[in-house]
C-alpha positions in Angstrom: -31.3 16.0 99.6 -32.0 14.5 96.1 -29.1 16.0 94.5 -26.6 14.9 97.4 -27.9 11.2 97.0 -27.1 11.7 93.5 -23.5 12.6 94.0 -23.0 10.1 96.1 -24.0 7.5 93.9 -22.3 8.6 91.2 -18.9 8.7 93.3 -20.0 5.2 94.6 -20.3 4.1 90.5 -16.2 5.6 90.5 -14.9 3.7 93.2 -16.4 0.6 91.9 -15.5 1.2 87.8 -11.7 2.1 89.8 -11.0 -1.2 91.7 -12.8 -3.2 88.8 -11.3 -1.9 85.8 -8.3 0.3 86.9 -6.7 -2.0 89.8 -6.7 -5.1 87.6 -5.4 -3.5 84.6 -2.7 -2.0 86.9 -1.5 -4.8 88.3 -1.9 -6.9 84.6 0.8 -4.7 83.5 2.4 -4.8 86.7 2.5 -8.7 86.2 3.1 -8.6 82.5 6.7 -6.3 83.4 7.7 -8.8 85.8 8.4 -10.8 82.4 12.1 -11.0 81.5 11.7 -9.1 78.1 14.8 -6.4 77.6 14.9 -3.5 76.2 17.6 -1.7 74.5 18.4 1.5 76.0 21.6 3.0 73.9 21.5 3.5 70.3 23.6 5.4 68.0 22.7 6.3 64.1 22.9 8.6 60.8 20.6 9.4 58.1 21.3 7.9 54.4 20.4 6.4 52.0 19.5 3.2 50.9 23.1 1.9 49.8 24.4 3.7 52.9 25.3 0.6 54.4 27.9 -1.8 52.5 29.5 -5.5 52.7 31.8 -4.5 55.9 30.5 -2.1 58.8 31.9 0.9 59.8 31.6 2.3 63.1 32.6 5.9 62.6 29.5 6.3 60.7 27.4 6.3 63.8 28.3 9.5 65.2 24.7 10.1 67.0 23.4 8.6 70.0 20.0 7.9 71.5 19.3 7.0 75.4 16.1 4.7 75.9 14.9 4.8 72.1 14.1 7.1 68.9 12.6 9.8 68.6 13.9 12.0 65.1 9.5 13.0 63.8 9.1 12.9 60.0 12.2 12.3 58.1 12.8 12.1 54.3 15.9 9.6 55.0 16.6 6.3 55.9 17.8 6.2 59.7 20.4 3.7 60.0 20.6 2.8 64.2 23.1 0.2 65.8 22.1 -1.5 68.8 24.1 -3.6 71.0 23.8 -7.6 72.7 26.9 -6.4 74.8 24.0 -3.9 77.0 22.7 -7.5 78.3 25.2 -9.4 79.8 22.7 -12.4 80.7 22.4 -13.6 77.2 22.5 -17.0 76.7 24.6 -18.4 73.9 22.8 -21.2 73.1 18.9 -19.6 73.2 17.4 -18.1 70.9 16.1 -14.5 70.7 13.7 -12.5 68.8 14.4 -8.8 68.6 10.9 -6.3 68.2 10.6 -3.0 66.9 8.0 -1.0 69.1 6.0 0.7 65.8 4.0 -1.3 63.6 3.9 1.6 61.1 7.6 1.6 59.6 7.4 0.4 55.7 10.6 -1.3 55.9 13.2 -2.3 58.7 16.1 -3.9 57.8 18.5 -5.9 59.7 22.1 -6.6 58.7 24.3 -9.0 61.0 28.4 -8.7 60.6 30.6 -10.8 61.3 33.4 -10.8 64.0 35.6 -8.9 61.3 33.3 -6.1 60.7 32.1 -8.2 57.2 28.3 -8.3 56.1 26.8 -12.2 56.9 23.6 -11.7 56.7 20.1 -8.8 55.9 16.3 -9.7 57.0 13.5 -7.6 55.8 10.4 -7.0 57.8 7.5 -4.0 58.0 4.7 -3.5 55.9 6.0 -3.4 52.6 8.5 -6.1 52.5 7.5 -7.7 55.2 7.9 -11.6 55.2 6.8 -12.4 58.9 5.4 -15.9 59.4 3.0 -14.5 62.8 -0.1 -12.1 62.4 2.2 -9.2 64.3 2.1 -5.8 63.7 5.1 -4.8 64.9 8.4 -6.0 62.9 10.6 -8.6 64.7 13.6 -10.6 63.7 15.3 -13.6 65.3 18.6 -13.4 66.8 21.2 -15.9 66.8 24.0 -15.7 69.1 26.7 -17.2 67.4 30.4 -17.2 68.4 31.0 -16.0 64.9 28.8 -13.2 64.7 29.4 -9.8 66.0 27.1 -8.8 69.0 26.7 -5.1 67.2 23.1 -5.4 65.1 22.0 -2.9 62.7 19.1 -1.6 61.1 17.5 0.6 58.3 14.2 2.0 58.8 12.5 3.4 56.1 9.4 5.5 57.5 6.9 8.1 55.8 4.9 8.4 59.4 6.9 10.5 62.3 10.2 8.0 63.3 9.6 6.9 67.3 10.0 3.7 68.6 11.7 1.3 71.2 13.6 -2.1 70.5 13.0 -4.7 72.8 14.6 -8.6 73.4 13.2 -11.5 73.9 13.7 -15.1 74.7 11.8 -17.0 72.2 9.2 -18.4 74.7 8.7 -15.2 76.2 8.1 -13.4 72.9 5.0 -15.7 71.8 3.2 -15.6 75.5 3.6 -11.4 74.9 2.3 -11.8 71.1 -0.4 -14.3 72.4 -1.3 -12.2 75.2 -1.6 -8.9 73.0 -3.6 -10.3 70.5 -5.9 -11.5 73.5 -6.1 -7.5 75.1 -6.5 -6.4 71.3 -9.4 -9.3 70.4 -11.0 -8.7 73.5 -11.3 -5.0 73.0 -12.6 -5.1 69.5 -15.3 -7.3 70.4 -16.3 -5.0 73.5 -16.3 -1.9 71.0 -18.5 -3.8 68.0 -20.8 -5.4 70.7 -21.5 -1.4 71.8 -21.4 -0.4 68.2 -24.0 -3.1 67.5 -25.9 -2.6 70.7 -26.7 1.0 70.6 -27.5 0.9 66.9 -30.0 -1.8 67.7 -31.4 1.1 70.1 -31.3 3.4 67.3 -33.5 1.2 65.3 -36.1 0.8 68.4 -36.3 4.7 69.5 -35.7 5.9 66.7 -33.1 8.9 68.3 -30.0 10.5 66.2 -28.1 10.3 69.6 -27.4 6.5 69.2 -26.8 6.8 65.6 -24.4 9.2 66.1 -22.4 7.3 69.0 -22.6 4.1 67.6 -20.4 5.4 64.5 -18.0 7.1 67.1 -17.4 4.6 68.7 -17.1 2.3 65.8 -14.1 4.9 64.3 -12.3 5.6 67.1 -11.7 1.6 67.8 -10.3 1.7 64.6 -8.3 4.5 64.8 -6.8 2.5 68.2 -6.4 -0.8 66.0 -4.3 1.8 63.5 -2.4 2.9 66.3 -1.7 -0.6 67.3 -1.1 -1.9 63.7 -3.5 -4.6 63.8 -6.1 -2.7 61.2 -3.1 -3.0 58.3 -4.7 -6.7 58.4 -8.2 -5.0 58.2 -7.6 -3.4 55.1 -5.9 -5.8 53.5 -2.8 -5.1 54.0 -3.1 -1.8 51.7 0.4 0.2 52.8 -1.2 3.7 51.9 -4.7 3.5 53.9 -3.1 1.8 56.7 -0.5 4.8 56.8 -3.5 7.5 56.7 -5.7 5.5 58.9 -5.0 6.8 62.4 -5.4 10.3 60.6 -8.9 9.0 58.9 -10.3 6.9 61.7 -9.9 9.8 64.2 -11.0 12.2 61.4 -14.1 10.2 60.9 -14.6 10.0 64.9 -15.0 13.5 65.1 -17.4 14.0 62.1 -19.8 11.8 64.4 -18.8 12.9 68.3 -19.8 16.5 67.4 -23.7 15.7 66.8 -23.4 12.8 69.7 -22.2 15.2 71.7 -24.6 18.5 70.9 -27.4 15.9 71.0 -26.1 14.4 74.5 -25.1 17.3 76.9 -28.0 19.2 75.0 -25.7 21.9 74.2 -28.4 24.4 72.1 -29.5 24.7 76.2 -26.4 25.0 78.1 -23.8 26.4 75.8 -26.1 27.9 73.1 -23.5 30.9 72.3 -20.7 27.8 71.4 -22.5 25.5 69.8 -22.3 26.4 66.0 -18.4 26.6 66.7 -18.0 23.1 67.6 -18.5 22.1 63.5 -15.1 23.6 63.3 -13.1 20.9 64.8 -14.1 18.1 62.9 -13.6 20.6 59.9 -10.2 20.9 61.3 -9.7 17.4 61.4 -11.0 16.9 57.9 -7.6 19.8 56.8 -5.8 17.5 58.9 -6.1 14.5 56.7 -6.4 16.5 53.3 -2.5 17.7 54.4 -1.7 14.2 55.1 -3.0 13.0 51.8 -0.9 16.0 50.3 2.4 14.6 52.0 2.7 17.0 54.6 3.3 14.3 57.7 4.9 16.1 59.7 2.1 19.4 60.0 -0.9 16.7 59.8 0.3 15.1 63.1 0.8 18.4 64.8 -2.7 19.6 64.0 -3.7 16.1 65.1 -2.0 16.8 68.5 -3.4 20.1 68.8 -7.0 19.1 67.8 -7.0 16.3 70.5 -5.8 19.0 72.5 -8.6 21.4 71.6 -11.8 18.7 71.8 -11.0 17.4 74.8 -11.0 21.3 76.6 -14.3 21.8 75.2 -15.8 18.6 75.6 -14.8 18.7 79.7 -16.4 22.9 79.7 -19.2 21.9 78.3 -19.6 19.0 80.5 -18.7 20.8 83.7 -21.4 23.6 82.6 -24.0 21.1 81.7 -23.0 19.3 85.4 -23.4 21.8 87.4 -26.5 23.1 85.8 -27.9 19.9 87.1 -27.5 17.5 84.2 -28.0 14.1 85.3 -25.8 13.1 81.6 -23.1 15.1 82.3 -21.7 13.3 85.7 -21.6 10.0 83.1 -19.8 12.1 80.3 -17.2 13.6 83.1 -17.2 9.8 84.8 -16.4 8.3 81.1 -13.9 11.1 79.7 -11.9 11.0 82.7 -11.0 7.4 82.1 -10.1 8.3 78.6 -7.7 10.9 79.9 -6.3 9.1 82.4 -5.2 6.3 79.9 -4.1 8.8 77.8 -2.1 10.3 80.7 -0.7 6.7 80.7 0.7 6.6 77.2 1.9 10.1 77.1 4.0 9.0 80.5 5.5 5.7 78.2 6.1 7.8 75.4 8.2 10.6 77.5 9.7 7.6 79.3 8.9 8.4 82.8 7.2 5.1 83.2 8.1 1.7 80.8 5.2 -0.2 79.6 7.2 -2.1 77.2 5.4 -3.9 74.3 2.1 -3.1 75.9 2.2 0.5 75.8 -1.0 1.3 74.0 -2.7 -1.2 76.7 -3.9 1.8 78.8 -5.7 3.9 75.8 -7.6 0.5 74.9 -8.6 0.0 78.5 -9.5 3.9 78.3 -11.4 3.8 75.5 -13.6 1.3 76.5 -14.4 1.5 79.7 -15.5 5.3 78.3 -17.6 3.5 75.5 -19.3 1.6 78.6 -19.8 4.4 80.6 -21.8 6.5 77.7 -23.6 3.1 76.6 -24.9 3.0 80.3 -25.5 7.2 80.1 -27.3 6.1 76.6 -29.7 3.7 78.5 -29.9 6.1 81.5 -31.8 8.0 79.2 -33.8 5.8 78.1 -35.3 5.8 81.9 -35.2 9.1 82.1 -37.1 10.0 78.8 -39.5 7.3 80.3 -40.3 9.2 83.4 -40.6 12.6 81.4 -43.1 11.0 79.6 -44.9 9.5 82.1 -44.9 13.3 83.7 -45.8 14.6 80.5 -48.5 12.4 80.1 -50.2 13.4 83.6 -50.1 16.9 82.7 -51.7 16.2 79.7 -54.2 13.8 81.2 -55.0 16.7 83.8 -55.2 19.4 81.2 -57.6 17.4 79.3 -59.9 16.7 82.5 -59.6 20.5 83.0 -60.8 20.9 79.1 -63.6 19.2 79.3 -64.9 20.6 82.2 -64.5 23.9 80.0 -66.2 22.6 77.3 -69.1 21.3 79.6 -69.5 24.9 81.2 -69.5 26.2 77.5 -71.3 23.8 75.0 -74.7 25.5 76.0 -73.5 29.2 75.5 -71.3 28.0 72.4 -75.0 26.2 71.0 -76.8 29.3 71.3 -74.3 31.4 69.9 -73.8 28.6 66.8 -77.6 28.5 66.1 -77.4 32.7 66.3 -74.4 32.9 63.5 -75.9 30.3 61.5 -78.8 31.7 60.9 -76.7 35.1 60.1 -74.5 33.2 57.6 -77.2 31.3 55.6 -79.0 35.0 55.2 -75.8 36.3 54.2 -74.6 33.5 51.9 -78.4 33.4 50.1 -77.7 37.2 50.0 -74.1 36.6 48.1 -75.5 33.9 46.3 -78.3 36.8 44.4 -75.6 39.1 44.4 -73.3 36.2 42.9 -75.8 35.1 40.0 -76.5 38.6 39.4 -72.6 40.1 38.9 -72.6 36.9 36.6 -75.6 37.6 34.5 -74.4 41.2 34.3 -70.8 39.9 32.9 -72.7 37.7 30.8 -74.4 40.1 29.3 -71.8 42.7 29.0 -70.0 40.1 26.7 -73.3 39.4 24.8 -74.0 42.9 24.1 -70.7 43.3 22.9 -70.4 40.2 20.9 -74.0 41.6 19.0 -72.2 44.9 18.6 -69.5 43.7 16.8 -71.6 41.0 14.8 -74.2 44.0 13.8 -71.2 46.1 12.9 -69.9 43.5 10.5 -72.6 42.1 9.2 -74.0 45.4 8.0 -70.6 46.5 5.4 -72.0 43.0 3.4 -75.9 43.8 3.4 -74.7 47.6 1.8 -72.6 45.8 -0.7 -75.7 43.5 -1.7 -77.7 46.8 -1.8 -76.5 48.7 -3.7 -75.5 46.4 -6.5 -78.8 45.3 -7.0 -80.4 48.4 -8.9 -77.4 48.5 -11.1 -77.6 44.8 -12.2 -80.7 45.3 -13.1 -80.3 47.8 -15.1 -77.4 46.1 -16.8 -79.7 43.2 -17.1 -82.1 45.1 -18.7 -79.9 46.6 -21.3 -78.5 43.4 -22.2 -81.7 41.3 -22.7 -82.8 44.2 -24.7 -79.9 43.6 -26.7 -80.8 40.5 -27.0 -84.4 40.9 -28.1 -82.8 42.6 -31.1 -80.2 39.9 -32.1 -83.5 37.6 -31.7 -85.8 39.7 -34.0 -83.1 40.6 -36.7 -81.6 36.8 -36.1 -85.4 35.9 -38.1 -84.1 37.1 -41.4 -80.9 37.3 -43.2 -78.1 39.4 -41.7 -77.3 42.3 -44.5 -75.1 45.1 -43.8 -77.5 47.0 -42.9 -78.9 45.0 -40.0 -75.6 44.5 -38.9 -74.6 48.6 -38.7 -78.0 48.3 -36.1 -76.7 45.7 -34.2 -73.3 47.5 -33.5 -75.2 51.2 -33.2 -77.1 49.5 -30.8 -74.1 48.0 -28.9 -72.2 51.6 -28.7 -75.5 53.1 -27.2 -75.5 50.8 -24.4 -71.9 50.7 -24.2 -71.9 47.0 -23.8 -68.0 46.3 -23.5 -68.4 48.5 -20.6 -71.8 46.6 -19.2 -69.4 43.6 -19.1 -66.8 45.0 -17.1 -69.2 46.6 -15.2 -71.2 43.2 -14.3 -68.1 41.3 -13.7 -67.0 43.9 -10.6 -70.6 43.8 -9.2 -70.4 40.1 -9.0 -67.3 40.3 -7.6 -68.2 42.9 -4.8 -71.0 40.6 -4.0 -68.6 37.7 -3.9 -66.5 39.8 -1.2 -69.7 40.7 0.8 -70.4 37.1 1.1 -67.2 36.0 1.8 -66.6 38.3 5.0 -70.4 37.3 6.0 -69.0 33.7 5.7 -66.4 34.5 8.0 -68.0 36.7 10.9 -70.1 33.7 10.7 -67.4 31.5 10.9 -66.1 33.3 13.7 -68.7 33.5 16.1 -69.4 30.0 15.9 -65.9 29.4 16.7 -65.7 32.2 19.7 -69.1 30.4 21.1 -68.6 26.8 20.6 -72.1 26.2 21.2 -71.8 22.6 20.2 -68.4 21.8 21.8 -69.1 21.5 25.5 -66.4 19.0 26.2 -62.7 19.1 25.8 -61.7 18.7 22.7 -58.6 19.5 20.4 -58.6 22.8 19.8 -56.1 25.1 17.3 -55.9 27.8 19.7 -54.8 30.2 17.0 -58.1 30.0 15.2 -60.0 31.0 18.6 -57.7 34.5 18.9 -58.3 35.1 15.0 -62.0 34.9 15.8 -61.8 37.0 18.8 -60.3 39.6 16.8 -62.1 39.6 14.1 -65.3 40.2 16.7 -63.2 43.0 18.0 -62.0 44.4 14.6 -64.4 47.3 14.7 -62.7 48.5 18.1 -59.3 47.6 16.9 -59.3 49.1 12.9 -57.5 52.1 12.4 -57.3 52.8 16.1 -54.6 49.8 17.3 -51.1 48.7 15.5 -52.0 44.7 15.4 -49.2 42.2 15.7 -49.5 38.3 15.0 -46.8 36.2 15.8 -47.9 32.9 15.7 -45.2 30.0 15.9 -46.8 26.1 14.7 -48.0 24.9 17.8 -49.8 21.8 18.4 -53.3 21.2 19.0 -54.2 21.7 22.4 -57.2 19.8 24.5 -59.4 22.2 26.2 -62.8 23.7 27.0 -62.8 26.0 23.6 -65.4 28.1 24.2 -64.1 29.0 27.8 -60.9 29.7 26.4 -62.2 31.9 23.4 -63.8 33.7 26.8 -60.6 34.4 27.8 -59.0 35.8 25.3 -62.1 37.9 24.7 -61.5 39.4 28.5 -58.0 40.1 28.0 -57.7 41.4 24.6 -60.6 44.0 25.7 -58.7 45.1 28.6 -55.8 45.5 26.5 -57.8 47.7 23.9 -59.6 49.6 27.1 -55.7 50.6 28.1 -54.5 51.5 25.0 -57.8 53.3 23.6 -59.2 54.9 27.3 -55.4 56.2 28.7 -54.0 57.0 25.4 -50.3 57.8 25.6 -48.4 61.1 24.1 -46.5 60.3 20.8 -47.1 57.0 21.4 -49.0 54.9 18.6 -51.4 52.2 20.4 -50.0 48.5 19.3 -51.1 45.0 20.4 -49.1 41.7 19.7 -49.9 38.0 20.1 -47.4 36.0 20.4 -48.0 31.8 20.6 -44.7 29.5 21.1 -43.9 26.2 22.7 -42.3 25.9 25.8 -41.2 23.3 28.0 -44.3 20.9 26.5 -47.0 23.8 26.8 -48.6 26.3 24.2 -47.9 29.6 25.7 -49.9 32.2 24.1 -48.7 35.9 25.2 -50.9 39.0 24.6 -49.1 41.8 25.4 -49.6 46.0 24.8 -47.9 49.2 25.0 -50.0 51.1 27.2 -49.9 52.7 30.9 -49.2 49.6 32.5 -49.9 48.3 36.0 -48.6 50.1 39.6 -47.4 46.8 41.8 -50.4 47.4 44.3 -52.8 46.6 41.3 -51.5 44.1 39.9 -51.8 42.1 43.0 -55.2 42.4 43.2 -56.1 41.9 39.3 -57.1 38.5 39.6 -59.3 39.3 43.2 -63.0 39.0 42.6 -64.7 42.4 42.2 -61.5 43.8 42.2 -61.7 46.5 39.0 -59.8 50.1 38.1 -62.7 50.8 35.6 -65.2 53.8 36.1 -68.8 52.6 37.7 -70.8 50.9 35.6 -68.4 50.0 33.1 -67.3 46.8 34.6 -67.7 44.1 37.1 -64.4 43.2 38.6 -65.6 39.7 37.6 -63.3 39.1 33.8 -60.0 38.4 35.3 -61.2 36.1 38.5 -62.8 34.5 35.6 -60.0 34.2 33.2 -57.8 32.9 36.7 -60.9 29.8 37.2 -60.6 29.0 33.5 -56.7 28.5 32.9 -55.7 27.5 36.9 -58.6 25.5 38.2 -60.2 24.5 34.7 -57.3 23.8 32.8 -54.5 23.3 35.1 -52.8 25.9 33.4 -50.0 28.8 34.4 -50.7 32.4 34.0 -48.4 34.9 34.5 -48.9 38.9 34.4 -45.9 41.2 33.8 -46.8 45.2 34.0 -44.2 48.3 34.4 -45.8 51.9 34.4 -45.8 53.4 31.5 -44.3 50.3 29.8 -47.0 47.9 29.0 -48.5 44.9 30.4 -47.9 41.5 29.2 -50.4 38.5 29.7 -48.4 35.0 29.3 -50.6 31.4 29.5 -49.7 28.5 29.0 -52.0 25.7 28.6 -51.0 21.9 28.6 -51.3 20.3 25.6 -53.0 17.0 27.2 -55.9 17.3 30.0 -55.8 13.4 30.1 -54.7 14.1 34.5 -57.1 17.1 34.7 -59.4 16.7 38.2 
């Protein structure tokens, strides 16, 4: 019952749009023919060019004829076409006349007048490149004078780069300003209807905010161009530009159809009753768009035909689609049927004046206006249909909603006692269980903690001790050198007491070749300088480990990060002596702010691991090598630590940086370096880290710090 009250209203809405839009308009035209314009209906022409026509006239040339007016499409010649007064015989000889050209589009029309003896009196210009018309008309006119002297044969050159069609038409001067005042009127009239929709519906836009009235508001704006093109009157619209005013009907109705396709996927809803078609329907404003490229390349004549066709195409798909969409019970669709049906039966209309069945005269676009906008009407009232209905969905919507929370809080109600018990239950499971993690937590730290620390002391006590033997065993030596000399010297002191004869001196150098003491000298000098290299390395394991712990720098501070890996490996030098091929590459880097002592932590983590590859899965033939590499990159220090041993299978190396993860033996590690390596240069730092590994390749650690931590959180 509800669906045949809808049908019935929406044939009641037809009968009413048909006797107050389509009657009037009817009988307008009806009225407007009762006018006493004429039009000519025998013409006869030739192609040529533009000298073709000379001081007398020559009527031989005119060997083709025409019945009711022109038709020849694109041509690349002038058409010269001779009309005739003698087809009216009516004509006063003492009015005046002013003779019209049905096509606003025609560059140049010329008219030459000739005498009674054939001779040339007179040429006018008009069109819209040489065009000297006094009145705002698009279409070229020219006054006629019907002088005893003048011959009644008129002529005229038309010089064209759209497709050559058009009518020539006589009128009395009176008559021919009420037609231009009426015309403008019909055209005014509609370009205010069309901007007051374009304007209206993109105020709607603004207030709900849905693509739909973006979308239409645009269409509708382009195709009233692209009937002001057709009409002539939007050559004054863009300033009287000859080249976009002769690719406008092409552009307008290109640019249309970029914007109906979205309108009309968003307004028949196609994704839900055409989904299969829908992605297919971006290909005809993409053939419109190929359309205007061939017109831009100057191939009229093809750019027209696909215009044509394309018309041809959209409008089949648009009526499917809305036929679907109707009688799937879309309310939209009966308005997009109601509105589209108008269009095509003003286009019907014109097609009928242009094949001559019917004669409109100088109003022959008058039916696609009138089409055109009571469409635009129609889907501005579909447009605010919606509006209602998207009202009552919500209201709907909101009930349900309304209804389903009711229903949720009774649920909730039922449950909250049930859901309490079971809350107190879990929570009292989970703060045994994260008290339990937190020990376990705090004692996998302390363990890592002291896994470093008893490997820092290793490698301290192992370095430390080479200096202490140096110091040892120099010491009984220089003392026996000391010795020998001061008893040297106890000599050169007791002999020094008396005169030095020959003979003392032969004691004092008997004395110096039994202790050798050239020899004593060389021999002190290399003790003191082994004991000057003993100190010196102490200096620097010294050096080092207060550089790889950073006890007194707990803040960030600038840091040469190349100093913290030379300490690191100087700590691990005992592991990595003789055993591991070292590479240093360091570039000049800048200093870098950061949590030293943390960062000296990582590199400690990830140079062991590296050593732990290359020393614990030792490779065949292969001699174990380590290189650090540090560079600048896109304003960060990277620093890239990278070996040559068994590498990393893909399902590891996702899982490297997981706590407790670890590929180690039990007992010999936590699972705890990496995850803390990943805290320290992500979340610490604000770092990058990357890991690259391929089996029995290598693996290759790359960080890169940022040289400021001014935005660190």
């Amino acid at each position: 019952m509800k669906n045949n009250k809808s049908y019935f209203k929406y044939a009641a809405l037809t009968i009413i749009l048909f006797m107050v839009v389509i009657l009037p308009i009817i009988y307008f035209l009806g009225m407007l023919r009762q006018s006493d314009d004429l039009r000519f209906n025998n013409f006869t022409y030739f192609l040529g060019d533009n000298d073709s026509i000379e001081d007398t006239l020559l009527p031989d040339d005119f060997s083709s004829t025409a019945i009711g007016g022109m038709d020849l499409g694109v041509i690349d010649k002038d058409l010269f076409v001779k009309i005739d007064l003698k087809d009216f015989s009516d004509l006063k000889k003492d009015s005046v006349y002013v003779l019209e050209i049905s096509n606003p589009s025609f560059r140049v029309v010329e008219l030459f007048r000739f005498d009674t003896q054939g001779k040339l009196v007179s040429q006018e210009m008009a069109g819209i490149v040489e065009g000297n018309q006094t009145l705002i008309n698009p279409n070229p006119y020219f006054n006629i004078d019907l002088g005893s002297d003048l011959s009644s044969s008129l002529v005229l050159r038309v010089e064209s780069k759209v497709p050559l069609k058009f009518e020539a038409f006589l009128y009395p001067y009176s008559s021919f300003f009420q037609n231009y005042s009426l015309r403008l009127i019909i055209v005014s009239a509609y370009f205010g209807i069309m901007v007051a929709l374009f304007l209206y519906n993109l105020i709607l836009y603004f207030s709900v905010k849905d693509r739909v009235y973006l979308f239409y508001c645009f269409y509708i704006l382009f195709i009233a161009l692209a009937q002001l093109s057709i009409s002539g009157h939007s050559f004054f619209l863009l300033q009287e530009n000859v080249f976009l005013y002769e690719i406008s009907i092409i552009g307008f109705t290109a640019l249309s159809s970029i914007f109906v396709i979205p309108f009309i996927q968003l307004f028949l809803k196609t994704d839900v009753y055409v989904p299969k078609y829908e992605k297919y329907l971006f290909l005809i404003p993409l053939s419109y768009v190929i359309t205007l490229v061939l017109r831009l390349m100057g191939m009229i004549e093809i750019s027209y035909s696909m215009m044509d066709l394309n018309g041809l195409i959209l409008s089949i798909c648009f009526f499917t689609i809305g036929i679907i969409a109707a009688k799937r019970g879309f309310r939209s669709a009966y308005f997009f049927l109601l509105a589209w049906s108008f269009l095509l039966i003003g286009l019907v209309v014109y097609i009928l004046h242009n094949l001559m069945i019917i004669n409109l005269g100088s109003y022959a676009n008058a039916p696609l206006l009138a089409g055109t906008a009571i469409e635009a009407l129609l889907l501005s009232f579909a447009l605010a249909d919606k509006i209602n209905i998207l009202k009552k969905e919500k209201e709907v919507e909101q009930m349900d909603k309304l209804e389903a929370v009711k229903e949720n809080e009774r649920l909730i109600k039922e449950q909250n006692v049930y859901l309490e018990e079971m809350v107190k239950s879990r929570t009292e499971e989970l703060e045994l269980t994260l008290k339990n993690l937190q020990n376990t937590q705090t004692q996998l730290v302390n363990q890592e903690k002291m896994a470093s620390l008893g490997q820092l002391t290793a490698g301290i006590a192992h370095e430390i001790n080479n200096p202490i033997n140096f110091v040892s065993s120099n010491i009984s030596p220089l003392k026996r050198d000391l010795k020998d000399i001061l008893e040297l010297m106890d000599v050169y002191r007791e002999k020094g007491k008396m005169e030095f004869t020959e003979e003392t001196k032969e004691e004092i150098e008997e004395m110096e070749e039994d202790i050798e003491f050239e020899y004593v000298l060389e021999e002190v000098e290399q003790l003191l300088n082994g004991m000057e290299d003993g100190a010196r390395r102490t200096v620097e394991i010294v050096r080092g480990l207060k550089l790889f712990s950073r006890v007194d720098e707990q803040d960030v501070k600038e840091v040469d990060l190349r100093e913290g890996l030379d300490s690191t490996l100087i700590l691990l030098n005992s592991t990595i002596n003789g055993r591991i091929k070292l590479n240093k590459n360091y570039e000049e880097v800048p200093m870098v702010e950061c949590l030293a002592g943390k960062i000296n932590q990582v590199f400690m983590n990830i140079i062991s691991n590296a050593i732990h590859a290359l020393l614990d899965h030792p490779i065949e033939d292969r001699e174990p090598e380590l290189t650090i590499n540090t560079f600048l990159k896109d304003g960060m220090v990277m620093i890239q630590i990278k070996d040559n041993g068994i590498g990393m299978p893909d399902h590891v190396k996702e899982k490297i940086f997981d706590p407790f993860f670890t590929t180690k033996a039990v007992g010999k590690g936590t699972g705890l370096g990496l995850s803390i390596v990943y805290t320290i240069i992500i979340e610490n730092h604000k770092g990058t880290l990357k890991v690259d590994s391929e089996e029995n390749v290598g693996t290759v650690f790359q960080i890169g710090l940022p040289i400021n931590q001014k935005n660190r959180t």
